[in-house]
KESEKOL-533919 format. One record per residue: x, y, z of N, C-alpha, C, O in turn; residue in one letter. Coordinates in pm, whole numbers, padded with zeros to 5 digits, always signed. Layout:
<rs>
XYZXYZXYZXYZA ...
</rs>
This chain:
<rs>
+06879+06020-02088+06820+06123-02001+06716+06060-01911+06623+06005-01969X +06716+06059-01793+06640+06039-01673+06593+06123-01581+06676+06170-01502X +06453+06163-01570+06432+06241-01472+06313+06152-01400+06217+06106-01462X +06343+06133-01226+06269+06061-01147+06155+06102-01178+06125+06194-01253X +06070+06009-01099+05916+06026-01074+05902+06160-01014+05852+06246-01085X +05944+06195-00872+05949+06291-00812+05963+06399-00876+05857+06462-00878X +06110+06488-00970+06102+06570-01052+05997+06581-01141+05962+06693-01179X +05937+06474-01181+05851+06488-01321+05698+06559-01233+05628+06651-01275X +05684+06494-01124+05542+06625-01064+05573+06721-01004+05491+06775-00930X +05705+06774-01019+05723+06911-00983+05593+06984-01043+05525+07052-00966X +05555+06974-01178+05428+07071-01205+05323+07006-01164+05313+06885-01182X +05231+07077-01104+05099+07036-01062+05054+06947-01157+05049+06984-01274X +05020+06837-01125+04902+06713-01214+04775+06852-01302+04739+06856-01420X +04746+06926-01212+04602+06990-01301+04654+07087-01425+04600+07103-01534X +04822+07169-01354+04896+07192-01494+04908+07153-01566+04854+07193-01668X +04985+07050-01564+05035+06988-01655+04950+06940-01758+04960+06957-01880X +04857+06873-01687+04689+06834-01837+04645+06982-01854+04569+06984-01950X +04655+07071-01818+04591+07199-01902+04708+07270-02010+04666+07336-02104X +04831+07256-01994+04956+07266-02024+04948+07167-02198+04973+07206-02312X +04901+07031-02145+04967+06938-02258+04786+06968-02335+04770+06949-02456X +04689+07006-02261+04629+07031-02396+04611+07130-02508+04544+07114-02610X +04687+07240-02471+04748+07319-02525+04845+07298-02618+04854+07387-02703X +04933+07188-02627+05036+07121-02714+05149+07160-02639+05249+07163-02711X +05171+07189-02529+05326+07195-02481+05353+07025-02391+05279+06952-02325X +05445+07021-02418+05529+06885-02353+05583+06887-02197+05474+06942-02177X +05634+06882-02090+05680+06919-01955+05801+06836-01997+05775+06719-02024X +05963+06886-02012+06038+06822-01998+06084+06858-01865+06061+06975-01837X +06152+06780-01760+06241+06735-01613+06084+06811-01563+05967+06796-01598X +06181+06927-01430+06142+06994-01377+06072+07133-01391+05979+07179-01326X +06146+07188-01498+06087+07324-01561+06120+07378-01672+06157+07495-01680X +06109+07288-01782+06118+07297-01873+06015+07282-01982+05902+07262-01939X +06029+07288-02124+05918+07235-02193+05916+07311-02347+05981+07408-02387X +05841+07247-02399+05844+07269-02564+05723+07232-02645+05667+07122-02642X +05689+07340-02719+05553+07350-02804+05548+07359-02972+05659+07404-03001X +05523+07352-03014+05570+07370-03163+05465+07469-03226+05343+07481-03228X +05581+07535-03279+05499+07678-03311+05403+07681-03441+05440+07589-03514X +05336+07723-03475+05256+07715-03577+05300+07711-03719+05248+07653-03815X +05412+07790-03712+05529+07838-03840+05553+07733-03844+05517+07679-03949X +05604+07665-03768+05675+07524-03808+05612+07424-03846+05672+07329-03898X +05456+07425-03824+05330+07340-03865+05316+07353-04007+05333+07275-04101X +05283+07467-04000+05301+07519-04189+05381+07483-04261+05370+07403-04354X +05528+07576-04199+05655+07515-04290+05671+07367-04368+05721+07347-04478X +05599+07247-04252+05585+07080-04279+05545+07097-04402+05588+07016-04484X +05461+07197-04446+05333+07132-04561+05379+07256-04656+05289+07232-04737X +05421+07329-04693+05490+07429-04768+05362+07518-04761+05302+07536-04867X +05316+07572-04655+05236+07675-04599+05297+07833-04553+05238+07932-04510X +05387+07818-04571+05451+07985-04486+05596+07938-04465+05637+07824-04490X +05654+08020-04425+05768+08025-04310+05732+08169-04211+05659+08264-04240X +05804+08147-04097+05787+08238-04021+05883+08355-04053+05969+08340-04140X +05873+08454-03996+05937+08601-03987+06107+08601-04004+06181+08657-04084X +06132+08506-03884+06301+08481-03851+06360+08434-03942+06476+08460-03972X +06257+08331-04016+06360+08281-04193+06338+08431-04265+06436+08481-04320X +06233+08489-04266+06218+08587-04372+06359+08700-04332+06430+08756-04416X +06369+08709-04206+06425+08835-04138+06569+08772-04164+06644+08821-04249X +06611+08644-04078+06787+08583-04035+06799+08467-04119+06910+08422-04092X +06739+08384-04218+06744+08282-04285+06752+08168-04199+06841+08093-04238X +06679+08116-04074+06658+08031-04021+06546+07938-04084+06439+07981-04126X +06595+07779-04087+06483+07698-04153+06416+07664-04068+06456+07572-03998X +06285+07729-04042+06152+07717-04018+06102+07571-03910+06051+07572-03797X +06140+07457-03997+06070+07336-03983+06213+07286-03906+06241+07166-03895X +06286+07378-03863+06399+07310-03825+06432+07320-03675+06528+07267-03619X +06313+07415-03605+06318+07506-03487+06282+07423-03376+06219+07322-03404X +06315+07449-03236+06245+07393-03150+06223+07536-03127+06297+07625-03169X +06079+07558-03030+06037+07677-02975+06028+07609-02834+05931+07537-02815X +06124+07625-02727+06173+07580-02589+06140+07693-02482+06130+07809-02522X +06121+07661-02329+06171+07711-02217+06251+07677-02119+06268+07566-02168X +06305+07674-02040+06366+07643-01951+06321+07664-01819+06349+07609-01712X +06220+07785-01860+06198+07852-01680+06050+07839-01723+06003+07933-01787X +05963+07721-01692+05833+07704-01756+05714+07819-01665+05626+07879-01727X +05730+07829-01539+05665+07875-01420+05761+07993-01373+05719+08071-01288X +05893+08007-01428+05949+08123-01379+05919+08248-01444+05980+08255-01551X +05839+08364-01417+05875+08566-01481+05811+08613-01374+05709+08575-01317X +05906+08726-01348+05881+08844-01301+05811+08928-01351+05787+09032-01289X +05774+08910-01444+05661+09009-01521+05564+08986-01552+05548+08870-01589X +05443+09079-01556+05337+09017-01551+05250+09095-01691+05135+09137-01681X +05317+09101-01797+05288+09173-01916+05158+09178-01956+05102+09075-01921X +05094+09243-02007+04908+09241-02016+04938+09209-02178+04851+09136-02225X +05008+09235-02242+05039+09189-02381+05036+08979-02420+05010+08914-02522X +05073+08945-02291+05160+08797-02306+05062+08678-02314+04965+08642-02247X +05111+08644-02398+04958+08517-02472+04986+08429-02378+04902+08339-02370X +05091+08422-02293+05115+08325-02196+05046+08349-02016+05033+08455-01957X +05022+08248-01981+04963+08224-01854+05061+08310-01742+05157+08255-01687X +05030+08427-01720+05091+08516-01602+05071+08495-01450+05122+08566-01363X +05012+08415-01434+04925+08372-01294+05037+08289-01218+05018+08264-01099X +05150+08246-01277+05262+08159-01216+05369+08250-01212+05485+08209-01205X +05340+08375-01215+05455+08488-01199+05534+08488-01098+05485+08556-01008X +05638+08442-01070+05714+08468-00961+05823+08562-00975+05851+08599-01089X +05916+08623-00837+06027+08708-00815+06111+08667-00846+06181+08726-00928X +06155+08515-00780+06286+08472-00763+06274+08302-00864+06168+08256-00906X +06397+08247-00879+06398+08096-00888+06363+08036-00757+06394+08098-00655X +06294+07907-00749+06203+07831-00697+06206+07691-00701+06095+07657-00742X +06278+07588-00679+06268+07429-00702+06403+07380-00753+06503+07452-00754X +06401+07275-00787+06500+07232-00820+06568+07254-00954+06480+07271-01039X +06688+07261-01007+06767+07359-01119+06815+07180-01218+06899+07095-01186X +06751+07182-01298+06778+07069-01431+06957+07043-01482+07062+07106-01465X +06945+07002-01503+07088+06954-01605+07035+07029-01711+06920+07028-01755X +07186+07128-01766+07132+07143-01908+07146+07084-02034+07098+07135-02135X +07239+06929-02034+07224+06875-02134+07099+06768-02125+07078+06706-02229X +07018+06740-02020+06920+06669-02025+06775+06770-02025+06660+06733-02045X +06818+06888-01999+06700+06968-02115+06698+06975-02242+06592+06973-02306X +06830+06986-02301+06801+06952-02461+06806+06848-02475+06744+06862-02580X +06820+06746-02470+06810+06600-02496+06658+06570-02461+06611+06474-02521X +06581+06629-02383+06445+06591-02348+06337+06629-02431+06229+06577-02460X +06415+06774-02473+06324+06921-02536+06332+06869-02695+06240+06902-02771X +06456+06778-02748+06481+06768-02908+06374+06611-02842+06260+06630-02882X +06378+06530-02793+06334+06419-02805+06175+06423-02794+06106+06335-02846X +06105+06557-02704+05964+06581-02731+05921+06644-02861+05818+06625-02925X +06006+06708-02882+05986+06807-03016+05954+06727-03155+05883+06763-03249X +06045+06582-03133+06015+06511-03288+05918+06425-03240+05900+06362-03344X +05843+06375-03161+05743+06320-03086+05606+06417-03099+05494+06367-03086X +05621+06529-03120+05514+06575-03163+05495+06610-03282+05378+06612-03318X +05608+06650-03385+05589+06620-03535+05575+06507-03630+05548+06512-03749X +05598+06408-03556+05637+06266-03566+05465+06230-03702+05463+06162-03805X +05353+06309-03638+05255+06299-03721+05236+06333-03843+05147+06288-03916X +05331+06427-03876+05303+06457-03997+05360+06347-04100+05370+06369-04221X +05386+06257-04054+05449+06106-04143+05310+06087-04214+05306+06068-04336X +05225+06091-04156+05083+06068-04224+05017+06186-04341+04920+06177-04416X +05101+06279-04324+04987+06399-04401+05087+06364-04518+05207+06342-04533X +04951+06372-04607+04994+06350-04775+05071+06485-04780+05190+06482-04812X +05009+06606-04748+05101+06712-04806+05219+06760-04705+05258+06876-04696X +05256+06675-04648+05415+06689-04587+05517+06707-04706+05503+06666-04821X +05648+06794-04641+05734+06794-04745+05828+06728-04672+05875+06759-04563X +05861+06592-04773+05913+06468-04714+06067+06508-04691+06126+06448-04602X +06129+06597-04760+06259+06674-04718+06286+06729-04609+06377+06691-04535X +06184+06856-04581+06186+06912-04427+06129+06792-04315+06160+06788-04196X +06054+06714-04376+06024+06581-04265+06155+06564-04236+06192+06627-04137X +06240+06497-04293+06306+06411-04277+06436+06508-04187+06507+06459-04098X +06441+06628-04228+06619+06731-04142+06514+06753-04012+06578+06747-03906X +06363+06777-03991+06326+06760-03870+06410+06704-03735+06438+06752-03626X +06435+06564-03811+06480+06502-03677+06600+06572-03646+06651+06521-03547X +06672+06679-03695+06810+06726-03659+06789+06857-03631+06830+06939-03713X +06715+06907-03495+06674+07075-03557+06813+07097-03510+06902+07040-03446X +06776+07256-03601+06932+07351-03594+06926+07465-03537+07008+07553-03564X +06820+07482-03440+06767+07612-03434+06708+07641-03308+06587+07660-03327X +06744+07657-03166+06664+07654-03022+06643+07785-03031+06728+07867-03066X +06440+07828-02977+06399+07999-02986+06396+07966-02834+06301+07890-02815X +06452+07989-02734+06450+08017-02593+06350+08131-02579+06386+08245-02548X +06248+08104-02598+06142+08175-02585+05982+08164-02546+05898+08253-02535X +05973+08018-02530+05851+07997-02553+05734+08032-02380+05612+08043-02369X +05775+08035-02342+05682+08094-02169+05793+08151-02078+05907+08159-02125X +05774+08180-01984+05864+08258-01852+05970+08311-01873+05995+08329-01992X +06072+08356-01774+06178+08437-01831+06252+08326-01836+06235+08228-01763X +06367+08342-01951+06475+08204-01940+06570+08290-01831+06623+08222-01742X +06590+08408-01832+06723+08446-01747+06701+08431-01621+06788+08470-01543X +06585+08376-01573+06584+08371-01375+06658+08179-01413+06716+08131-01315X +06654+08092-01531+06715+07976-01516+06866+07980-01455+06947+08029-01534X +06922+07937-01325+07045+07943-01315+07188+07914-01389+07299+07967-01381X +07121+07784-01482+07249+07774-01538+07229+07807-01717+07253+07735-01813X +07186+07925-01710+07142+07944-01895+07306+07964-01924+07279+07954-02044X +07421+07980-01924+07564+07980-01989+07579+07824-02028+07580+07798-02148X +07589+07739-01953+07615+07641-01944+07431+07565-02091+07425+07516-02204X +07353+07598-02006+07262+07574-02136+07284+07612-02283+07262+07522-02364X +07316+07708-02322+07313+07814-02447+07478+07731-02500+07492+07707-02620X +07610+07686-02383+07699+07621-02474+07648+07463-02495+07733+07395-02552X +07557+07411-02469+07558+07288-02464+07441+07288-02570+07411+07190-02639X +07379+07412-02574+07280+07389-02717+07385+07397-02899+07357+07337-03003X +07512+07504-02869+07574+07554-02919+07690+07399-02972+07707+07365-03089X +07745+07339-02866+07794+07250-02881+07801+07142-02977+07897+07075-03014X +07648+07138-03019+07569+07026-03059+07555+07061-03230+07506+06981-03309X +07620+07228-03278+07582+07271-03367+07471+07337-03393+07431+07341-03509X +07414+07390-03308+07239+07422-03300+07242+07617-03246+07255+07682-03141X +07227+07636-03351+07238+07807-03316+07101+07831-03193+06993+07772-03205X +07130+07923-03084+07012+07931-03000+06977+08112-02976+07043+08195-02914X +06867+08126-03041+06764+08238-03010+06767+08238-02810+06791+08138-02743X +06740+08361-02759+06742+08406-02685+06677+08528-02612+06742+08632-02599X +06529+08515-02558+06439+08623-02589+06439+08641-02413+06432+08543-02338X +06447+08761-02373+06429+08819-02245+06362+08957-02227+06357+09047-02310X +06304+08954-02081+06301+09108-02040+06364+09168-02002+06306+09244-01923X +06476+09189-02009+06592+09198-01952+06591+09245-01806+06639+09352-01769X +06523+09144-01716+06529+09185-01556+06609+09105-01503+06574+09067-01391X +06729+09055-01552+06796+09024-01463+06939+09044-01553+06981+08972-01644X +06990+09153-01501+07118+09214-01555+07237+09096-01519+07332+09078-01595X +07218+09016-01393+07306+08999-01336+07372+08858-01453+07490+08832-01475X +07226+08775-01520+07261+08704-01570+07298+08709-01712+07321+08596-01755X +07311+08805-01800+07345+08858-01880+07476+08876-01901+07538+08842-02002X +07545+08961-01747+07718+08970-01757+07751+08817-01765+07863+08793-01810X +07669+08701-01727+07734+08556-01738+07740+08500-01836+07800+08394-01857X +07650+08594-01946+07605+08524-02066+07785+08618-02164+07807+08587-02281X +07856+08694-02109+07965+08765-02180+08054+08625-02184+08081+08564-02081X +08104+08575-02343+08144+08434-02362+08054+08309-02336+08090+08201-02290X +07942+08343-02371+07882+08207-02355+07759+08271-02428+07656+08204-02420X +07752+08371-02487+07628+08467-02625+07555+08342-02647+07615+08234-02638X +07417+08348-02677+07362+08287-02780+07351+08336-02930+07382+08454-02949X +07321+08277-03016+07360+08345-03137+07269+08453-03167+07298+08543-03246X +07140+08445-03094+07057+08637-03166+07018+08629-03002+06974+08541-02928X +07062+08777-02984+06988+08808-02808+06875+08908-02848+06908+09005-02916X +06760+08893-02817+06605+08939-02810+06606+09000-02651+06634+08945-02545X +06556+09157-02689+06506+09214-02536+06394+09300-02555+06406+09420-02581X +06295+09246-02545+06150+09326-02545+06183+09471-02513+06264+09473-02420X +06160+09556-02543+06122+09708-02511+06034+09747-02543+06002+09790-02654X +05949+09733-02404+05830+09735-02356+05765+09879-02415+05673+09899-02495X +05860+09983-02331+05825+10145-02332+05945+10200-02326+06038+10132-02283X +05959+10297-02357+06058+10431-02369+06086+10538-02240+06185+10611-02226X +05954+10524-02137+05961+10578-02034+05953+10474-01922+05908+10364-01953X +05994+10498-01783+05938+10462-01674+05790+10389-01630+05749+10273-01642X +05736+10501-01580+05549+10500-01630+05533+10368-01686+05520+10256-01637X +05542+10440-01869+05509+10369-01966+05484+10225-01928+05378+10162-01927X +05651+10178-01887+05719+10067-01864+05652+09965-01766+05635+09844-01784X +05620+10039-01664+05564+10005-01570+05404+09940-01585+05358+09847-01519X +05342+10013-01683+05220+10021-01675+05215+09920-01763+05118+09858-01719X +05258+09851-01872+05261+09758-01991+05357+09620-01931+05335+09510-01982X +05453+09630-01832+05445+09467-01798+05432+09461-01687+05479+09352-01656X +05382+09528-01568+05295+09514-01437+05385+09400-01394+05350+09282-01398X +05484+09437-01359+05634+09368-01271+05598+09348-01111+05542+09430-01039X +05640+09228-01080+05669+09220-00933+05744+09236-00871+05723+09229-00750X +05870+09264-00921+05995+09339-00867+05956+09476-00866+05872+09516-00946X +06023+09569-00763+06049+09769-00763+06078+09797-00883+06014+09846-00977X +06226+09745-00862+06331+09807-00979+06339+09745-01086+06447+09733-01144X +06213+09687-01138+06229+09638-01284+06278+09742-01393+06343+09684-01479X +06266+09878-01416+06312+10002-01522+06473+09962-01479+06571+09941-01550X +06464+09961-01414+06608+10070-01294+06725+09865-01407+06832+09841-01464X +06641+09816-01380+06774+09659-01414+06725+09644-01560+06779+09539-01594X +06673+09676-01636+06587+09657-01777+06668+09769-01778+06771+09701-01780X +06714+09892-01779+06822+09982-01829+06973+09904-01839+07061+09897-01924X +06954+09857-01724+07139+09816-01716+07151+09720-01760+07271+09694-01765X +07061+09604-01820+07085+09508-01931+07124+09526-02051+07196+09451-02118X +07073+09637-02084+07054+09739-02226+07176+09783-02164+07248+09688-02194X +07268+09882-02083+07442+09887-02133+07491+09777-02081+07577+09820-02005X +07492+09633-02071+07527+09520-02039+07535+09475-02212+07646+09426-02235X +07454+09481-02326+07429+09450-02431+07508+09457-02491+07527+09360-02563X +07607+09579-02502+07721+09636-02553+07835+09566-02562+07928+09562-02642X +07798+09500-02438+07957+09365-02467+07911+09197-02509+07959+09086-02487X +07800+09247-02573+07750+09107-02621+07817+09076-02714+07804+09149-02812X +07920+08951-02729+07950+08977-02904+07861+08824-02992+07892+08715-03041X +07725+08916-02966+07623+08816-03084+07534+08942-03176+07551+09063-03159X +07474+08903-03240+07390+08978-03284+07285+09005-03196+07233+08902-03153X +07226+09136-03146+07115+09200-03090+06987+09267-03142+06994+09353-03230X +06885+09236-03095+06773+09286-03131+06658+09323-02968+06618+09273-02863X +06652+09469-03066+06510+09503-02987+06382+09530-03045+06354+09571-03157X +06299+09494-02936+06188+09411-03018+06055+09485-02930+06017+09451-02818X +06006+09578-03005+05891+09635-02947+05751+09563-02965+05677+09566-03064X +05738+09512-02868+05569+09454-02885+05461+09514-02852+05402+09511-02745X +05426+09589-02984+05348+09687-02976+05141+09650-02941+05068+09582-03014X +05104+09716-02822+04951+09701-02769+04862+09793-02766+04840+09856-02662X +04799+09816-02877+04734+09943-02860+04623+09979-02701+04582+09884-02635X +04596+10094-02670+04556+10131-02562+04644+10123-02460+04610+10163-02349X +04787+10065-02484+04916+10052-02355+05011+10107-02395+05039+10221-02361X +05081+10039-02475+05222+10083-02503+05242+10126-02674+05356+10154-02711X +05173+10129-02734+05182+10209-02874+05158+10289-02928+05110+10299-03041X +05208+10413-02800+05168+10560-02842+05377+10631-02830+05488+10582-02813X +05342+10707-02844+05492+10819-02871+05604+10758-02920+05712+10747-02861X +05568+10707-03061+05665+10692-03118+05834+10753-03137+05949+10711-03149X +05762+10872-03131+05937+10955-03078+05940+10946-02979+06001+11045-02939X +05917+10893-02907+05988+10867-02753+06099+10740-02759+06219+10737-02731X +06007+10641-02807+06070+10504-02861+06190+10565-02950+06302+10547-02901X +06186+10649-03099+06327+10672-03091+06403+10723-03103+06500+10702-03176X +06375+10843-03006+06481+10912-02910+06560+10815-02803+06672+10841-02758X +06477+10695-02769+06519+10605-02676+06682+10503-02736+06794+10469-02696X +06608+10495-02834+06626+10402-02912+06784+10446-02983+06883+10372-02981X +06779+10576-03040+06877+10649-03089+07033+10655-03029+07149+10653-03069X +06935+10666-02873+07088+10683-02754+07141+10562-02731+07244+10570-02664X +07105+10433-02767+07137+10330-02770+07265+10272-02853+07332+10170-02841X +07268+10363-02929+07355+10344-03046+07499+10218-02989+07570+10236-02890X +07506+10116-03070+07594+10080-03050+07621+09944-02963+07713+09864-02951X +07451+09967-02891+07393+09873-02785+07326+09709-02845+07306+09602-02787X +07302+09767-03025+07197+09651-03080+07246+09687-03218+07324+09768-03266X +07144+09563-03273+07205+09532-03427+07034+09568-03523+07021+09604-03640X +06942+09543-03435+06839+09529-03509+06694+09566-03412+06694+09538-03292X +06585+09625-03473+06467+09693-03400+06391+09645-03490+06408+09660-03611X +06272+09563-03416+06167+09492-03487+06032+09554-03395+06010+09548-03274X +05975+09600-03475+05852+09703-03438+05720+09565-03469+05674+09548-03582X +05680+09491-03363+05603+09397-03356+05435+09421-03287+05408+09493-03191X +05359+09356-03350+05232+09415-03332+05142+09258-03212+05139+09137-03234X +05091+09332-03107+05069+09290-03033+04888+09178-03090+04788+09238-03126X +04893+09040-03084+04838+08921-03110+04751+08883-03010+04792+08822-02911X +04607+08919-03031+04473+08859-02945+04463+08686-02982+04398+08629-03069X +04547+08636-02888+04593+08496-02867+04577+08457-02720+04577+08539-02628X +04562+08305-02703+04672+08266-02547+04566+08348-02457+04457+08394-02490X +04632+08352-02333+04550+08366-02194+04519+08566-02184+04439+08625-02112X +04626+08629-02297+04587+08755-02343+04482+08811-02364+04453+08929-02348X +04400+08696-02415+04273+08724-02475+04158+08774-02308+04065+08855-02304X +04215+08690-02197+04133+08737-02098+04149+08858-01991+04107+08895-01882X +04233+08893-02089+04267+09043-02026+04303+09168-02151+04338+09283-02122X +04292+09132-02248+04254+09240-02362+04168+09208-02487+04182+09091-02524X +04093+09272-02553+04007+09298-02677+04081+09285-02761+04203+09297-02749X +04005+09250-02891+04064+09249-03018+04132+09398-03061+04248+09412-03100X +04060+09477-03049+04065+09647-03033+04191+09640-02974+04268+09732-03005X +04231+09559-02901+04449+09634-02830+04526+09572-02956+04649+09578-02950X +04454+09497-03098+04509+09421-03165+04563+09528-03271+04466+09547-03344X +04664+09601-03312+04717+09698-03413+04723+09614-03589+04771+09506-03624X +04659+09712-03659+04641+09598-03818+04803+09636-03867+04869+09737-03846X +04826+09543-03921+05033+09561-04005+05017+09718-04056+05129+09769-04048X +04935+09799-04097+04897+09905-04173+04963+10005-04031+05040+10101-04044X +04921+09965-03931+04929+10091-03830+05092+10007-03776+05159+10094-03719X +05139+09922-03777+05245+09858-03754+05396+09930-03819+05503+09961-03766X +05347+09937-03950+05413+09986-04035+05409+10151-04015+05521+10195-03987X +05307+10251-04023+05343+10334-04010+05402+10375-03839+05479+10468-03816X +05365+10316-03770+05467+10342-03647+05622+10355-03622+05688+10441-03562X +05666+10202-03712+05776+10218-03765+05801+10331-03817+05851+10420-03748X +05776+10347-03931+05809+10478-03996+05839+10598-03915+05917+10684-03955X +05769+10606-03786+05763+10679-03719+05905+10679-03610+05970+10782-03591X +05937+10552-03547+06040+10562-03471+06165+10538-03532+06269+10563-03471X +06166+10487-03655+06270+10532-03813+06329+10669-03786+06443+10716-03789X +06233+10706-03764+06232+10875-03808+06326+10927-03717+06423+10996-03748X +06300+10898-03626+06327+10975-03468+06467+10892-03424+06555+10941-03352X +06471+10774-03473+06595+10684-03415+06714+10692-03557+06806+10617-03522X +06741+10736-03664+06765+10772-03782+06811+10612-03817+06930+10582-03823X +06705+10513-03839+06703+10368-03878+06607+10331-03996+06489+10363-03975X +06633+10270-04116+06576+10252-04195+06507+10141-04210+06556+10048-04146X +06378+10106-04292+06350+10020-04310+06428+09899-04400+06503+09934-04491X +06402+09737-04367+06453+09648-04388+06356+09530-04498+06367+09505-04618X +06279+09487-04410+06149+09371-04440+06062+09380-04326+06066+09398-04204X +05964+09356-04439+05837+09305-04285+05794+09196-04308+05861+09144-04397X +05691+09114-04262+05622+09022-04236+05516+09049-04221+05500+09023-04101X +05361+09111-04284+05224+09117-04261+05177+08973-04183+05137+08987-04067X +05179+08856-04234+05106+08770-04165+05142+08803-04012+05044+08808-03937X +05271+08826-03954+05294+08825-03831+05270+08987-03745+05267+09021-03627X +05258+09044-03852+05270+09234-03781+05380+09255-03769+05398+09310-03660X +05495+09238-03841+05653+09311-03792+05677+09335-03923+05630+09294-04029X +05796+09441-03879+05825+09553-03952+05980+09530-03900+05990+09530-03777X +06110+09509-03978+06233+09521-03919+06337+09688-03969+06357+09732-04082X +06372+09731-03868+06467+09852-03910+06599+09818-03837+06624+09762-03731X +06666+09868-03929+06812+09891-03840+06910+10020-03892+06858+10106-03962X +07028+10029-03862+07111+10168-03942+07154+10102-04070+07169+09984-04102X +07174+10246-04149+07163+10258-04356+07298+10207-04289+07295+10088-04319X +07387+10223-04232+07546+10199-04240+07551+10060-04271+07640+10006-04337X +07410+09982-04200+07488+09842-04169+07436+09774-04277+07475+09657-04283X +07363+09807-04361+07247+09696-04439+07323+09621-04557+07254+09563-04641X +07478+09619-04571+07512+09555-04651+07593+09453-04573+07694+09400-04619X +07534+09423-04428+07589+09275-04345+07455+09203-04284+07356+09273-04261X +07454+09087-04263+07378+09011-04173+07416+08814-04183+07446+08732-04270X +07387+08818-04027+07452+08653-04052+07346+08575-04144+07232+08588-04189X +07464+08478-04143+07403+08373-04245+07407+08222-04120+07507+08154-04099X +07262+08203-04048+07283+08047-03969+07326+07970-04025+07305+07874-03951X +07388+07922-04132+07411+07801-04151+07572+07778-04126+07620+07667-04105X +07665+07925-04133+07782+07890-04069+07828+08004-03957+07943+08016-03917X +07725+08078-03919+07765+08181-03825+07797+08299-03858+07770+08390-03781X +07842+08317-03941+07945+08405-04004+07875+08538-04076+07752+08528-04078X +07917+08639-04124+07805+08750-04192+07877+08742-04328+07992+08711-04357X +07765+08782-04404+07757+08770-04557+07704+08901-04616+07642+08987-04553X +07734+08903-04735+07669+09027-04796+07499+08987-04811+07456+08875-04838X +07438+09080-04791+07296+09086-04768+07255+09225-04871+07323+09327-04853X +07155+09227-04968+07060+09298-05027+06918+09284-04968+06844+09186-04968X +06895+09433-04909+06749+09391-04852+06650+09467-04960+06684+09533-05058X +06498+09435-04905+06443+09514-04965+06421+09682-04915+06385+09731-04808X +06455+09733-05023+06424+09901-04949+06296+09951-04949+06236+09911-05049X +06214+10035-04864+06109+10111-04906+06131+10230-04816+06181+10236-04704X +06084+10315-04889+06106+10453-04854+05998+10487-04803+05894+10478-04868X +05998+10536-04668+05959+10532-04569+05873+10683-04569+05768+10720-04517X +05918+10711-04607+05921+10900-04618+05778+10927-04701+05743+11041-04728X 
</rs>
């Protein structure tokens, strides 16, 4: 993998050092990779994150990637990430996508590479490190303004490497491209239940952000991966009318596999535009759930307190869910709690 001199200052010199002291890497042109905290832990038998608890993904096995480092249309007051590089459209030059993963796996063990030193490493997960199995296309901007995410998502896929896939869903158009070329879990924030709402909680630079964030959602329907919607809940914005969420949610039927009621994190560049106070405790997390349970007729699954999520989906389905290690769905026993 080679990317010139020229590509490599596509990001501003003053970015990029405020960028890498943060712990993210700049792979090519607009790309890049950070390592998530879960996966810091996981090294030392400290936690696992939510997604092993929730899909049985190994933890220490993840890259947490972008593709579109400087690319969203949205300008979310929730987003621990730097909104100030918000743009409409794609902008610069468009990467190879096998020399984004080849750049993104080769920074990724370059920054774990340290834990060779910590006595309490677990010298097992050290060692499958160097092979992650697991891309979260999630880590800053939207991945769907990247032009060639089909061609990315098979070339992550190719390699054996199941790939997460987290959007706002504002760009419908790239979604119908993603029909035969799925990543293995598709993630679509749902922001709000109304218009308004919608509007007012990710402060979009596009008009018709509702109007294409609807038609992604019946675009979803012909996804054939597993789907999830994923409310990131902010108090004082978007974590009021729970029956709105699911009445919303209800008519969807058929659209998704899974609703993760997520509690919004005084983190990241968030912090300079909201209080601890927009921070919801798992206590009010949980009963919210309960609440759009109610209204969307979806039961509870598992949660995650350290993280604030709460997972529901339909009583029909809870005796399936994949298993990453061969794709495939397996019988699953969850935990029940009665909600009621």
């Amino acid at each position: 993998m080679i990317f010139s001199s020229f590509e490599i200052r596509m990001v501003p010199e003053k970015k990029r050092i405020e960028l890498e002291r943060q712990g993210y890497r700049i792979v090519g042109n607009h790309s890049a990779v950070k390592i998530c905290g879960w996966t810091k832990k996981s090294m030392i038998n400290r936690g696992l994150c939510y997604k092993n608890t929730f899909y049985g993904i190994k933890t220490w096995r993840c890259v947490q990637m972008t593709p579109a480092l400087q690319h969203c249309n949205f300008r979310c007051w929730h987003c621990w990430r730097d909104i100030s590089t918000a743009s409409k459209e794609w902008s610069g030059p468009v990467d190879d996508p096998k020399e984004i993963v080849d750049g993104c796996i080769k920074e990724h063990v370059k920054l774990l590479i340290g834990f060779k030193g910590n006595s309490e490493v677990n010298m097992e997960r050290l060692e499958e490190m160097y092979k992650p199995m697991h891309f979260a296309i999630s880590l800053t901007g939207e991945p769907t303004m990247y032009p060639r995410l089909p061609e990315l998502i098979d070339e992550i896929h190719s390699r054996g490497i199941t790939a997460y896939l987290v959007t706002n869903g504002s760009c419908p158009e790239m979604i119908e491209k993603l029909i035969g070329h799925e990543p293995t879990q598709f993630y679509i924030t749902l922001a709000a239940p109304t218009k308004e709402l919608f509007i007012k909680d990710t402060n979009p630079l596009i008009k018709d952000a509702w109007e294409r964030f609807n038609k992604t959602l019946q675009i979803m329907k012909n996804l054939k991966t597993r789907r999830v919607l994923r409310l990131t809940l902010t108090k004082g914005y978007n974590m009021v009318h729970p029956e709105l969420f699911g009445e919303f949610i209800k008519k969807l039927e058929g659209h998704y596999d899974y609703v993760e009621c997520k509690g919004y994190m005084h983190v990241g560049y968030s912090m300079r535009r909201l209080s601890k106070e927009n921070m919801p405790s798992h206590d009010e997390i949980r009963e919210f759930a309960k609440q759009v349970g109610k209204y969307s007729n979806l039961v509870y699954v598992d949660e995650k307190p350290e993280s604030s999520v709460v997972l529901l989906m339909k009583k029909e389905n809870l005796q399936r869910i994949m298993n990453y290690d061969d794709w495939k769905f397996e019988e699953f026993k969850p935990q029940m709690l009665d909600l009621d």
